[in-house]
C-alpha positions in Angstrom: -7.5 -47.8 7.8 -5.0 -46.3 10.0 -2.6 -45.2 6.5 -5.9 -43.5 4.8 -6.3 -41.3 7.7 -2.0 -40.2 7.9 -2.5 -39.5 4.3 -5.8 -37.8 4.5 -4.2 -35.8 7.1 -1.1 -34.7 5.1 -3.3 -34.4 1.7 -5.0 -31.1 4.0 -1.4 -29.9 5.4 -0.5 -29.6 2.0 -3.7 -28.5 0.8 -3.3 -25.4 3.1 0.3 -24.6 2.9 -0.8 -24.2 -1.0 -4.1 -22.2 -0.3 -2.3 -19.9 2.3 0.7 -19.8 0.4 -0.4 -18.4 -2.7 -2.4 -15.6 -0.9 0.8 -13.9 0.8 3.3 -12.4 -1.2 6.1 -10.3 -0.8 5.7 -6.6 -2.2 8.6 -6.6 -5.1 10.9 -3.1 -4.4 13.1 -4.2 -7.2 13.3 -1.5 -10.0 13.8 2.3 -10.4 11.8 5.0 -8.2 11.0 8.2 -8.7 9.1 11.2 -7.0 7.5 12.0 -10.1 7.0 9.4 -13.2 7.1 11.9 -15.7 10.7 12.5 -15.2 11.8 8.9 -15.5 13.9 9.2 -18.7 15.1 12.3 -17.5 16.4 10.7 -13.7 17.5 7.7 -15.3 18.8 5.1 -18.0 18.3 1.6 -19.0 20.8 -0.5 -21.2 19.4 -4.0 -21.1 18.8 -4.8 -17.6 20.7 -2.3 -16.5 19.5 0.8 -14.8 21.4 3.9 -13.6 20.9 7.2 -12.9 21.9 10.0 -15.8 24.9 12.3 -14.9 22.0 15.2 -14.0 19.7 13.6 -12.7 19.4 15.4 -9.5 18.2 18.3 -11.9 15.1 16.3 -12.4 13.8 14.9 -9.0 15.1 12.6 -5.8 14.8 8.8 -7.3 16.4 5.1 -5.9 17.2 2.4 -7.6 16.2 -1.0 -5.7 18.1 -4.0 -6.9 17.3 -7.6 -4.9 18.7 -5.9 -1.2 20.6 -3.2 -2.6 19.4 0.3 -2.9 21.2 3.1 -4.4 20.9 6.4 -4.8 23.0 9.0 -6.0 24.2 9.7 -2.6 25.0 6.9 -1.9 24.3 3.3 -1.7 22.4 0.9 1.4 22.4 -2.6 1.9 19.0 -4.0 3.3 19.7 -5.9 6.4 16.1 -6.6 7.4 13.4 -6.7 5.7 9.6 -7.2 7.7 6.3 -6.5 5.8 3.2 -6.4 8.1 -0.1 -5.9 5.8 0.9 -2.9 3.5 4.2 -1.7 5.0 7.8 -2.8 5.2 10.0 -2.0 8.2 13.9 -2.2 6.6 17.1 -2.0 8.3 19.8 -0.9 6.0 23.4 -0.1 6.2 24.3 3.1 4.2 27.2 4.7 3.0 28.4 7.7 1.1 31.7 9.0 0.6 32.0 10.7 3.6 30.0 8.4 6.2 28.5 5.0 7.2 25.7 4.8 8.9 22.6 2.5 9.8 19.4 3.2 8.9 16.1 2.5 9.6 12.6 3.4 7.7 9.2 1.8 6.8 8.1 1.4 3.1 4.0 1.9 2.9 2.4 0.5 -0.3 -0.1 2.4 -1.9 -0.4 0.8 -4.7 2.3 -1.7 -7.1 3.9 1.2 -8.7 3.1 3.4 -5.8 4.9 3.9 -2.3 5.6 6.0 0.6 9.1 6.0 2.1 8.7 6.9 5.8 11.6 8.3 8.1 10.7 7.8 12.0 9.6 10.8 14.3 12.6 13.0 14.4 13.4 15.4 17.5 9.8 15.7 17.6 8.5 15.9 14.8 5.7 13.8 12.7 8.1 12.4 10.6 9.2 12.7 7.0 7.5 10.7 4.3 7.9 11.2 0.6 5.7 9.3 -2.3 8.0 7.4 -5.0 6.6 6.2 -8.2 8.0 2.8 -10.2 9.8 3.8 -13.4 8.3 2.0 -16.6 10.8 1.7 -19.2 9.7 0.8 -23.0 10.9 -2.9 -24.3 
């Protein structure tokens, strides 16, 4: 009697961990970003898995690409350090670099949608903040 109730017991444990892990899930960053998806050819290139920004693409719009806890950008490139997500938004710590500097830096990610998101700076010498809308890049097969 006693062993029917242990593996009742652990028959629910795992019954949750399965029911509560399947209803969280990480927002996936990974991919190519642009402020405006009609540009997307034009800001960047694909060769297999491959994606990278075209020589002009600063002609064409601000864009990121977001690869596992790298994110670069023709700037420069940031390694995510941390990496909290709270409901719809993301607080990242990243460490940055560009040819002339290294710095840290720290932002929040707001999900609007899955191939829409807001990257938010903090309040800056009293201001609101800066926040600009990025849009994921589809590429054709």
């Amino acid at each position: 009697m006693q062993m029917s109730k242990v593996l009742f017991a652990a028959g629910i444990q795992l019954l949750a961990c399965v029911a509560l892990g399947s209803t969280s899930h990480a927002f996936d960053l990974n991919g190519a970003w642009t402020t405006t998806p009609d540009v997307c050819d034009k800001v960047f290139a694909k060769t297999g898995n491959t994606i990278s920004f075209r020589r002009d693409s600063d002609l064409y719009g601000d864009g990121f690409i977001v690869d596992e806890n790298v994110i670069v950008a023709p700037q420069g490139k940031c390694t995510i350090k941390t990496k909290r997500e709270e409901v719809s938004t993301m607080q990242i710590e990243a460490s940055c670099s560009s040819e002339i500097m290294v710095d840290q830096e720290r932002f929040n990610v707001k999900v609007v949608n899955d191939d829409t998101i807001l990257r938010i700076f903090p309040s800056i010498q009293g201001s609101g903040g800066i926040e600009a809308s990025f849009n994921r890049c589809k590429f054709k097969p």
